[in-house]
ZATOR-503174 format. One record per atom (N, C-alpha, C): x, y, z. Coordinates in steps of 0.001 Angstrom, whole numbers, padded with zeros to 6 digits, always signed. Layout:
% ZATOR-503174
XYZ;...
END
This chain:
% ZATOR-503174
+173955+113694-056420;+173889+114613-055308;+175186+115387-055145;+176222+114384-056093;+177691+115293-055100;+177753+116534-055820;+177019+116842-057178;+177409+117915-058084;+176687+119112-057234;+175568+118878-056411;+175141+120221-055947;+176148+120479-054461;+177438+119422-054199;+178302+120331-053112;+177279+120356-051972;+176421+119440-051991;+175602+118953-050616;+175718+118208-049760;+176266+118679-048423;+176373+118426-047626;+175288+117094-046703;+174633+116318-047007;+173153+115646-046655;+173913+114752-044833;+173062+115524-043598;+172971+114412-042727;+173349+112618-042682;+173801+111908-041937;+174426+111014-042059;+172702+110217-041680;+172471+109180-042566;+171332+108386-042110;+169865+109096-042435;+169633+109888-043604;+168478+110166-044131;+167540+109551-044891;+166744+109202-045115;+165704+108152-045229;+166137+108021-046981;+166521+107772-048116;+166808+107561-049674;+165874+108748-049742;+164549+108746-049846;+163671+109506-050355;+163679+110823-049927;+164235+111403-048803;+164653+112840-048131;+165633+113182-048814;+166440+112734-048639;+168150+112511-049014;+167797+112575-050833;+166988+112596-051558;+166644+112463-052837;+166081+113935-053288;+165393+114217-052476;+164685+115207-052507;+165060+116447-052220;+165951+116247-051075;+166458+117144-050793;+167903+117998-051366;+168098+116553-052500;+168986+117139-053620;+168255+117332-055068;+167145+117570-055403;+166900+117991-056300;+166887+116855-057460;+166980+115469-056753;+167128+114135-057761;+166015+113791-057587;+165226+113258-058672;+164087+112510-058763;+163939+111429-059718;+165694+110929-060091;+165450+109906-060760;+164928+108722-060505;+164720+108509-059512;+164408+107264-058752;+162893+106999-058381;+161691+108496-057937;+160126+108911-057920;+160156+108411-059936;+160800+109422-060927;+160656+109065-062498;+160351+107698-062910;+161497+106856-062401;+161304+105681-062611;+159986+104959-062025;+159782+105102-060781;+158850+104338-060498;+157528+104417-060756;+157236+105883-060813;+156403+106201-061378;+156064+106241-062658;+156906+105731-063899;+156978+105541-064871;+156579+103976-065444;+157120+103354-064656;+157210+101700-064342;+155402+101288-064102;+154751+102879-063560;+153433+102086-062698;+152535+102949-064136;+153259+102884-065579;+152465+103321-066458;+152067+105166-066583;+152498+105996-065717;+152119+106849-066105;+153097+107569-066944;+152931+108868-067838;+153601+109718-068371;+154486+110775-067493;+155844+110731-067614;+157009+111176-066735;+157413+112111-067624;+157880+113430-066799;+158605+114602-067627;+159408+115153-066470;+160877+115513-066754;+161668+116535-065693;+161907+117696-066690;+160924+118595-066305;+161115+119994-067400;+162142+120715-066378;+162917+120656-066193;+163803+121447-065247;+164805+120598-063760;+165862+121013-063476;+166302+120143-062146;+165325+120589-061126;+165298+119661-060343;+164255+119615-059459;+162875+119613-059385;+162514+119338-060774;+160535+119183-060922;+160167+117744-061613;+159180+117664-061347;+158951+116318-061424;+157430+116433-062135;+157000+115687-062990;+155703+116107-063774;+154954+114937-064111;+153899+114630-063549;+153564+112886-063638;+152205+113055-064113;+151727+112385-065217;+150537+113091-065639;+149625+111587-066455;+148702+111088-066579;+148000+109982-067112;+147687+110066-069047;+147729+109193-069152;+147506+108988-071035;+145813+109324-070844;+145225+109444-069572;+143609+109896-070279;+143594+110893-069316;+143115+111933-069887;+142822+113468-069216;+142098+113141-067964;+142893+114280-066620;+142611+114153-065566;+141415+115322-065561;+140355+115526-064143;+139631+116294-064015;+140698+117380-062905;+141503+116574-062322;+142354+117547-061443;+143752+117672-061479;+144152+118861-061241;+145668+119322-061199;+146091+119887-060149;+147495+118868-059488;+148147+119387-058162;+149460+119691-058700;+149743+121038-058026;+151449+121227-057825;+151480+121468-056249;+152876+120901-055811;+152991+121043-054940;+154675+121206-054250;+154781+122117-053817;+156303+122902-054043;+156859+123257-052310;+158021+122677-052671;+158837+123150-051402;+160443+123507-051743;+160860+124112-050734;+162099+124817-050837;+162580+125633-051408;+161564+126290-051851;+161371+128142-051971;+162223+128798-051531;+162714+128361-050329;+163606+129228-049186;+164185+127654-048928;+165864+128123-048963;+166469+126962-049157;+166424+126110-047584;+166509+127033-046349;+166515+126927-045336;+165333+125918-044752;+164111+125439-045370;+163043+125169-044879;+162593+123905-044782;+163043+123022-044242;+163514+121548-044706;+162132+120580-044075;+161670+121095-043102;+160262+120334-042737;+159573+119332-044011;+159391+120964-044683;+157871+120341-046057;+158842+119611-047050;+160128+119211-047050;+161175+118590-047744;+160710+117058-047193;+160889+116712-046345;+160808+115968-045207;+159544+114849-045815;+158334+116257-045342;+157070+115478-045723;+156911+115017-046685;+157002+116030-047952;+157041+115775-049564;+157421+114706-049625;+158559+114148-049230;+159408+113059-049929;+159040+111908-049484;+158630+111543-048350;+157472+110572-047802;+156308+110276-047816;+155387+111645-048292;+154576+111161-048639;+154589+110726-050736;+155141+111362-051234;+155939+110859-052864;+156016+109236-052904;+157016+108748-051527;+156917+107465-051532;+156238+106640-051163;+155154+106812-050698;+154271+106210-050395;+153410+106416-051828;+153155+106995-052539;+152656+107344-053793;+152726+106274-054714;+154041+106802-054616;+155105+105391-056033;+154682+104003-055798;+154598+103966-054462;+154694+102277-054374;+153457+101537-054594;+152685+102461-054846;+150872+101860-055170;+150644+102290-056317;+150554+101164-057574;+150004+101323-058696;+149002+101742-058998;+149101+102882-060066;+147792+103456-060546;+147605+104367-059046;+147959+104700-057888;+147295+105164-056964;+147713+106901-057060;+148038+107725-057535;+148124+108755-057831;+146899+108894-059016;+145564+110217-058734;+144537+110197-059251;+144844+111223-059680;+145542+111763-060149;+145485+113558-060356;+147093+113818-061291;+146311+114701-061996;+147965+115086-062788;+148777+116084-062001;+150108+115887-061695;+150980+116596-060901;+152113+116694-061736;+152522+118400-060366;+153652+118652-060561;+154629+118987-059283;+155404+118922-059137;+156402+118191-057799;+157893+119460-058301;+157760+120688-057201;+158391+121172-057459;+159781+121729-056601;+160581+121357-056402;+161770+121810-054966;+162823+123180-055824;+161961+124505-054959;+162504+125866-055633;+163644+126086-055787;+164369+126530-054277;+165781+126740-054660;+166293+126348-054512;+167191+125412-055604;+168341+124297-055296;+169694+124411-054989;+169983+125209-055530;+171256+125857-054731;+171145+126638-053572;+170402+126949-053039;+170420+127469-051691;+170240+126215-050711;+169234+125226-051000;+169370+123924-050106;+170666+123201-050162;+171346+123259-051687;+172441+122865-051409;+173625+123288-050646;+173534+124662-050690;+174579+125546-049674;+173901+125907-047995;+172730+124956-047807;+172200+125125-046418;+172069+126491-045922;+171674+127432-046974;+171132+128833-046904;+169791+129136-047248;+169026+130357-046960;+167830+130641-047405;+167378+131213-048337;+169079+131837-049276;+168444+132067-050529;+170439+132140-050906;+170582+132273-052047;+171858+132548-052641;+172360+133757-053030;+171244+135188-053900;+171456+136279-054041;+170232+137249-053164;+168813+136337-053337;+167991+137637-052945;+166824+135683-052724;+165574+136724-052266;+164512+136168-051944;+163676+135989-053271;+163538+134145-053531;+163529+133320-054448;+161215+133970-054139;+160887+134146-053350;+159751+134207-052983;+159370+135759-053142;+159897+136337-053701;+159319+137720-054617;+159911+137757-055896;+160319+136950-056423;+160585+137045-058195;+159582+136419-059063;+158461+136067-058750;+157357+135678-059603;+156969+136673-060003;+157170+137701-060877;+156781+139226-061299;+157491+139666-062249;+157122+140198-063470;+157551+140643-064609;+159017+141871-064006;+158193+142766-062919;+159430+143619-062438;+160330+143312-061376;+161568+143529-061729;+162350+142640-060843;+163701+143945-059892;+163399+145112-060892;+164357+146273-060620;+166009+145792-060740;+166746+146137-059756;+167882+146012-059454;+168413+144110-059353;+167285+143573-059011;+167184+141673-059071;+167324+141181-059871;+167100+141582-060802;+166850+141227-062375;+168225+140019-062808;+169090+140150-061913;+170375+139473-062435;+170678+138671-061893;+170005+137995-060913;+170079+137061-059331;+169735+135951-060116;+170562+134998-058571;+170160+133707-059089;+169205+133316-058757;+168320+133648-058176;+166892+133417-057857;+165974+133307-058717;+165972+135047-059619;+165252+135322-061147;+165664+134525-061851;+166609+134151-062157;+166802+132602-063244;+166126+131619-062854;+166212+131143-061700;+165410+130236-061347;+163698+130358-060918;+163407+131375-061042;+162043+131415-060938;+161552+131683-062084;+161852+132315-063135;+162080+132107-064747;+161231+130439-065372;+162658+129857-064999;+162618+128159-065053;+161233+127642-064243;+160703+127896-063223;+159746+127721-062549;+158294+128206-063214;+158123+129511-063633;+157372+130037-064241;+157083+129006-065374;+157816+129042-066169;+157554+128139-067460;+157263+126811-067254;+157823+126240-066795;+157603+124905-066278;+155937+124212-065439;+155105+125698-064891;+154085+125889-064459;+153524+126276-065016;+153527+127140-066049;+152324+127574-067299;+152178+126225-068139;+152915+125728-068850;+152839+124201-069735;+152322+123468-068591;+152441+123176-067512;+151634+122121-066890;+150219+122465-066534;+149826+123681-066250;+148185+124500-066184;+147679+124287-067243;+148397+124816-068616;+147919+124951-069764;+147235+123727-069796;+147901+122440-069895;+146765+121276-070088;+145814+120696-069062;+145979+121031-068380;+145336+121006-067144;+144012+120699-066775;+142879+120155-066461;+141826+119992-066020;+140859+121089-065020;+140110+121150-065579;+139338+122295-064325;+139348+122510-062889;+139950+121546-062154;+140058+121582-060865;+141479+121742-060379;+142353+123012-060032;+143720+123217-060218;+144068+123964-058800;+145215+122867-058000;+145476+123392-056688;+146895+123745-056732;+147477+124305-055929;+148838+124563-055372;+149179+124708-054248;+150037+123872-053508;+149885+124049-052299;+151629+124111-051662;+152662+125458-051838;+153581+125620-051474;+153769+125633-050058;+154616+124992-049854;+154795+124315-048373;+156187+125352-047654;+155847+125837-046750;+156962+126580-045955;+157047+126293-044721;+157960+126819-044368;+158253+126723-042323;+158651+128374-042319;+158392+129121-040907;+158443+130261-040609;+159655+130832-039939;+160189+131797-039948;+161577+131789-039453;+161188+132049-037896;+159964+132714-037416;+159842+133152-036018;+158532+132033-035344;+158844+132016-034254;+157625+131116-033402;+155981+131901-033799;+155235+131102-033714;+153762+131883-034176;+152478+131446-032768;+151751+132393-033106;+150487+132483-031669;+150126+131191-032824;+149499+131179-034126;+149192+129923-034946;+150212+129197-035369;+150883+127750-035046;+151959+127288-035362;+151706+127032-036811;+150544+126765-037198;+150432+126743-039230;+149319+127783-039090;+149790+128173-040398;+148762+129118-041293;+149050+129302-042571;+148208+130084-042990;+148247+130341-044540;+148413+131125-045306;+148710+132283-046298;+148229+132840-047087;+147352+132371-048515;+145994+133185-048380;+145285+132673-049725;+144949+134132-050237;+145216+134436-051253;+145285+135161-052312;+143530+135538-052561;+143008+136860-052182;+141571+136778-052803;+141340+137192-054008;+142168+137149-054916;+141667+136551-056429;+141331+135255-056949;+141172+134326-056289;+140780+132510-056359;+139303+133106-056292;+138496+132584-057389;+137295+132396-057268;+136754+131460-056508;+135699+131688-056122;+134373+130450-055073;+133887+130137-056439;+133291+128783-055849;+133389+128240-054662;+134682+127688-054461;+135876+127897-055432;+137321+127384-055588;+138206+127548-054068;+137895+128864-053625;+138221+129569-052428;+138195+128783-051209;+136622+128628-051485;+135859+127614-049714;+136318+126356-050024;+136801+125808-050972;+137205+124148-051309;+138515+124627-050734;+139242+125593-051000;+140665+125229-050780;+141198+125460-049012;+139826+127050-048319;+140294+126950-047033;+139446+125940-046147;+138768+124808-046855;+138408+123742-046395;+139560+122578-046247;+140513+122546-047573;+141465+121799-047463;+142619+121925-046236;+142632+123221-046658;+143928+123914-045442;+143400+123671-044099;+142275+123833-043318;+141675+123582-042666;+141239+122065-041749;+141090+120921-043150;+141696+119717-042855;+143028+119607-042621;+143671+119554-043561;+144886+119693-042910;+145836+120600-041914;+144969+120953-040957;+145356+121765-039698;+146239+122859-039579;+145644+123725-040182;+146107+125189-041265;+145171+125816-039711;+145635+126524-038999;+145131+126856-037524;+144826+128503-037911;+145403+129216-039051;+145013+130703-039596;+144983+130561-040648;+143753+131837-041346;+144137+131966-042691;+144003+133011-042888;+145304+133630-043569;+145414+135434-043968;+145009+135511-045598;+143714+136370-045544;+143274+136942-046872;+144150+138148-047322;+144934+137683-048587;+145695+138945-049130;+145036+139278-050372;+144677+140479-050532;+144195+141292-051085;+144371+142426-052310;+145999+141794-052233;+147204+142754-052508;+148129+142103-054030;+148670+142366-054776;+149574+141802-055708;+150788+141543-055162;+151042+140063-055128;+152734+139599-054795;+153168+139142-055309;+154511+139141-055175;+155989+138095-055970;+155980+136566-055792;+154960+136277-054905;+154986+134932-054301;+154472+134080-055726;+155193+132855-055287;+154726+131517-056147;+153514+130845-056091;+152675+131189-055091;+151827+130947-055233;+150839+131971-056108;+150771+133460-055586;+150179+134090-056244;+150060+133993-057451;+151146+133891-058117;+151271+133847-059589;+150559+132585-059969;+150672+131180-059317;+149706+130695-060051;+148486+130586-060188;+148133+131842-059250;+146620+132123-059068;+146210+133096-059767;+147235+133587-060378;+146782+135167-061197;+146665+134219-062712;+147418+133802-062965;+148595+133199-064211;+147583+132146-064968;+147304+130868-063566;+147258+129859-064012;+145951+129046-063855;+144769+130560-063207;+143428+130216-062552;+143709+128929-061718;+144597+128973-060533;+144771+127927-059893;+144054+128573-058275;+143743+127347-057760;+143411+127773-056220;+144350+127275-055024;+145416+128670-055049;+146863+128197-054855;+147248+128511-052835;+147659+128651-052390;+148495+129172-051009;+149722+129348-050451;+150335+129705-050169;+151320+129647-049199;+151364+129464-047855;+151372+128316-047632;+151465+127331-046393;+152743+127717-045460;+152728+127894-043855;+153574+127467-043162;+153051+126402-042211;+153934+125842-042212;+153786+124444-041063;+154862+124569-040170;+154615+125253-038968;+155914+125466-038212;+157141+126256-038186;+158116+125859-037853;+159430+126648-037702;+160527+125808-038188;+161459+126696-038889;+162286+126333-039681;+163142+125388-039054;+163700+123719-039219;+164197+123077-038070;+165432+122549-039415;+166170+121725-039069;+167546+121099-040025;+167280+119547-040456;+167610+119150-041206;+167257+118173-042143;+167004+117041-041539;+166082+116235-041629;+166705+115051-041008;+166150+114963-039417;+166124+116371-039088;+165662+116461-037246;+164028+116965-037369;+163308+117228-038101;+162113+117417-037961;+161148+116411-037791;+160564+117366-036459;+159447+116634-035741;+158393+116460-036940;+157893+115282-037994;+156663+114730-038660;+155831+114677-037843;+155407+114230-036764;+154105+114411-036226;+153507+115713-036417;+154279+116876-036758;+152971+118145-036429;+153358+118544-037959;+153359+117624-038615;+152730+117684-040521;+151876+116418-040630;+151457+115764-039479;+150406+114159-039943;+149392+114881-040770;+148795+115960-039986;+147154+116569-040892;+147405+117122-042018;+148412+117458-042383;+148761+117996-043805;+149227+116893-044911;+149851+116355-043967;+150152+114832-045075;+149175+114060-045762;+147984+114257-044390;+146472+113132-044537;+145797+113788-045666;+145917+115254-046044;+144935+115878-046227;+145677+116060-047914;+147152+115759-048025;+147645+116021-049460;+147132+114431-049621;+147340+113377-049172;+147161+111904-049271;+146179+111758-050094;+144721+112183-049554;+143796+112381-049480;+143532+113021-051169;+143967+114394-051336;+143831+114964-052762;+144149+114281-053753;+146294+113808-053301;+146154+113246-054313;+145697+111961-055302;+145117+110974-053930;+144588+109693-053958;+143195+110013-054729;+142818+111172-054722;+141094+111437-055176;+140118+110363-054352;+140189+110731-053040;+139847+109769-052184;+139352+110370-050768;+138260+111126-050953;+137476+111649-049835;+137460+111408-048374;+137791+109531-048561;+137470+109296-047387;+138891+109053-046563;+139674+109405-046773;+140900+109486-046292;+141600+110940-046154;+140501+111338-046456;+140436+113336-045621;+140056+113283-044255;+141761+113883-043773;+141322+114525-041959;+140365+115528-042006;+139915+115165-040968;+138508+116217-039957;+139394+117160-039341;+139383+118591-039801;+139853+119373-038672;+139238+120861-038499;+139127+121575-037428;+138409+122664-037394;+138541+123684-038046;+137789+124630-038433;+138002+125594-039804;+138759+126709-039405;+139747+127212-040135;+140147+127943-039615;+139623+129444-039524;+140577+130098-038057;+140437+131234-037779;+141015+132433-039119;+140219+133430-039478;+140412+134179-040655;+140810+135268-040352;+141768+135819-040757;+142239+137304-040631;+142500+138068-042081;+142316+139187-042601;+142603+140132-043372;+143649+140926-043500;+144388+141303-044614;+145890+142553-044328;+145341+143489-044244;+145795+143953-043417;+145348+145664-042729;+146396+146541-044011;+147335+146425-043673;+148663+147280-044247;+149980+146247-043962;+150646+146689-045239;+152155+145742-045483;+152965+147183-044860;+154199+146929-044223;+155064+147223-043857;+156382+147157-044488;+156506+148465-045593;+157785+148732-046971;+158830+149476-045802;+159784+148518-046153;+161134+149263-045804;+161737+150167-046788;+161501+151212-046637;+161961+152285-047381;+163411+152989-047361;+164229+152170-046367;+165727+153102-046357;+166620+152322-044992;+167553+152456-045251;+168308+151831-043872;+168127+152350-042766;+167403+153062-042598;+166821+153772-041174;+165653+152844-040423;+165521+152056-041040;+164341+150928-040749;+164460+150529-039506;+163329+150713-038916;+163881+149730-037138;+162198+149628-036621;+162052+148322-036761;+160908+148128-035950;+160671+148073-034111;+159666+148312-033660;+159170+148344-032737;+159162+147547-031249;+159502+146371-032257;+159751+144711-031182;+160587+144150-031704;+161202+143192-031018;+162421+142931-030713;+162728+141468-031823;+163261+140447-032049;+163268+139002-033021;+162947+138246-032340;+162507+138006-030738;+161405+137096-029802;+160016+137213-030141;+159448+138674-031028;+158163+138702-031330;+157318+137699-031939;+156571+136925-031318;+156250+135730-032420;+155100+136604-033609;+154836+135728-034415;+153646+136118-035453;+152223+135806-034604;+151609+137039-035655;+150243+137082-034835;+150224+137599-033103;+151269+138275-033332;+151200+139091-031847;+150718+140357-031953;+149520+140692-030962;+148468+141522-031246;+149310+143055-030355;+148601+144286-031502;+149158+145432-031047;+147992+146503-031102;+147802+147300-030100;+146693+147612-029898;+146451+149194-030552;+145444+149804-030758;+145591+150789-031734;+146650+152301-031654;+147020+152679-032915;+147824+153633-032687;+149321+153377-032393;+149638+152043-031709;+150827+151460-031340;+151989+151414-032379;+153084+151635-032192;+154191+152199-033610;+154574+150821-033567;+154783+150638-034948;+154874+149082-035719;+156817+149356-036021;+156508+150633-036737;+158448+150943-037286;+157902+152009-037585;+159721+152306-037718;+159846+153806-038226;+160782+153902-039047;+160701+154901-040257;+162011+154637-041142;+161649+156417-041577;+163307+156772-040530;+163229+158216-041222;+162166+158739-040710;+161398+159715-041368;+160545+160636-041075;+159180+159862-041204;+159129+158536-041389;+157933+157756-041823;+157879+156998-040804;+156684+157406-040359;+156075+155917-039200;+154958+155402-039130;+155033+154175-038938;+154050+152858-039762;+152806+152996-037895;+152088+152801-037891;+151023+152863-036633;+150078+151917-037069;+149387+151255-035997;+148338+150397-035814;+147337+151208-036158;+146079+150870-037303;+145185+151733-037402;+143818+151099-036808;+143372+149696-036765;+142738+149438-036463;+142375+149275-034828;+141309+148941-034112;+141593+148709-032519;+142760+147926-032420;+142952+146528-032991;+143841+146091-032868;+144081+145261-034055;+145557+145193-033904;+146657+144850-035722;+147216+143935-034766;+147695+142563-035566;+148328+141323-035317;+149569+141525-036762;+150793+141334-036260;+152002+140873-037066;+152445+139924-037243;+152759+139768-038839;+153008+138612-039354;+154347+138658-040205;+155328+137973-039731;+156456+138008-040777;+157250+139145-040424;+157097+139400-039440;+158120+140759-038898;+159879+140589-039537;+160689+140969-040534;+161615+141050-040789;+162243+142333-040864;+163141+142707-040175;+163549+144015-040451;+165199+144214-041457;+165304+143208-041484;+166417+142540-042734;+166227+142164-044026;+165004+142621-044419;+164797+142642-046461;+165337+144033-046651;+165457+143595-048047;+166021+144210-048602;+165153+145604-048541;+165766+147102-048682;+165015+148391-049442;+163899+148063-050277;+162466+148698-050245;+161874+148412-050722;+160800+147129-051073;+161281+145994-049843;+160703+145163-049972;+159661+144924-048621;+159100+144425-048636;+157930+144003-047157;+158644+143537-045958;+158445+144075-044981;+159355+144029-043878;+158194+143327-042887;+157277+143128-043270;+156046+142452-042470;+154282+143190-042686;+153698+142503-042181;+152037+142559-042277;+151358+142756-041265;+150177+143549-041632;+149878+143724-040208;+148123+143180-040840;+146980+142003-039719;+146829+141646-040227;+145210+142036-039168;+143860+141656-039527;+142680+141957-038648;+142011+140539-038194;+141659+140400-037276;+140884+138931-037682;+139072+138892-037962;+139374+138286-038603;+137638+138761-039537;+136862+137114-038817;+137080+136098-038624;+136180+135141-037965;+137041+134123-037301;
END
């Protein structure tokens, strides 16, 4: 841990405190010990896979954004609870913690946003430490699809930087084929995924890509608000925990019951086009705060973004990305 210059809370559980440095010698071993096949194709991934071909494949990834320590939290507890039951992992996995030097420097990214470099074009990024590391990520996720079994999930775990009308929600990508689709916003859904935004659109995200890439039926999860290591409230990740438990146990009956979620659509993304950028509402705006038609979203320069529908809900309002990148979503609710 001391080589990543990490700072770790005094009194973190081994398995947080493990995880949250990008060590998994200790999940390797045990999981190695309980007979299965162990691989670290990279720092911070973990690849646990059976000597007889699985029907299913989980990855499951946190710290994308170094800042986001919740799904760190969960991951690493529910991992140990994994290890300690022989043979009880049913599914070939991959166990992935994104940016490691940004968790290690208790930042949210080191050069640029680790969560738009899944993309051949990278422009002016191209030289970041992010693109190296999502590089390493990329590859490391094609060889584990490639052998892969027909049933292939991803389920990247985030926390949100602003308070939300839905404290979890989702993005799911509508290139996932059905019935792959309804299995997965059934999952999210058990596990108390309270929105789900249909994107429609091509992104940089890690999940997308393994849905374009890797015919996976992938998401981008938030569970809450971004809190500090060690201090996050676990009770409001129990249904997400039950519901990864559950997958990766291949064990139906240890799937939470929870109500399906509410569905919304992207209306229009919101490109910051120039330092003239200034949105509409203020950094108290939570997500999913509804704006009624015609209502000015931002303005940049001679360009101004308007509500087109009766009414547009915002998601991810940032007015601090970079030129050219998504400054937020504006989103419809369809059920």
């Amino acid at each position: 841990m001391s080589q990543l210059g990490l700072n770790l809370p005094a009194g973190l559980p081994a398995p947080v405190a493990a995880l949250a440095a990008a060590d998994f010698t200790d999940f390797a071993d045990r999981f190695a010990n309980a007979g299965y096949q162990v691989r670290l194709p990279a720092k911070g991934m973990l690849q646990v896979t059976s000597s007889t071909p699985r029907h299913c494949a989980v990855l499951l990834s946190v710290g994308v954004h170094g800042d986001e320590t919740g799904p760190i939290e969960l991951l690493a507890h529910l991992l140990d609870q994994i290890a300690d039951g022989a043979q009880a992992l049913q599914v070939d996995l991959l166990v992935v913690v994104g940016n490691v030097a940004a968790i290690a420097a208790g930042k949210r990214f080191i050069d640029a946003d680790l969560n738009r470099m899944f993309k051949a074009e990278r422009g002016d990024l191209a030289g970041t430490a992010e693109a190296e590391r999502a590089d390493q990520m990329m590859r490391a996720t094609s060889a584990f699809f490639s052998h892969a079994g027909p049933e292939r999930w991803h389920l990247d775990l985030h926390t949100a930087i602003r308070p939300s009308l839905y404290p979890t929600f989702a993005i799911v990508p509508d290139i996932i084929a059905e019935p792959a689709r309804d299995q997965l916003n059934q999952l999210l859904g058990n596990g108390g995924i309270g929105a789900i935004i249909r994107n429609s659109k091509p992104a940089g995200t890690y999940s997308y890509f393994t849905c374009q890439q890797c015919a996976v039926a992938g998401s981008t999860v938030e569970l809450g608000r971004v809190g500090v290591l060690g201090q996050n409230d676990l009770s409001q990740f129990a249904a997400m925990s039950g519901a990864m438990n559950s997958l990766l146990r291949a064990d139906p009956s240890l799937m939470p019951r929870g109500d399906a979620p509410h569905v919304f659509q992207m209306a229009q993304e919101i490109i910051k086009l120039s330092d003239d950028f200034k949105m509409s509402f203020d950094r108290s705006t939570q997500n999913f705060t509804a704006l009624p038609q015609d209502a000015l979203i931002a303005s940049d320069g001679q360009t101004q973004y308007r509500v087109k529908h009766a009414e547009e809900m915002v998601v991810f309002p940032n007015p601090d990305v970079r030129i050219g990148q998504r400054a937020g979503l504006m989103v419809v609710r369809e059920s």
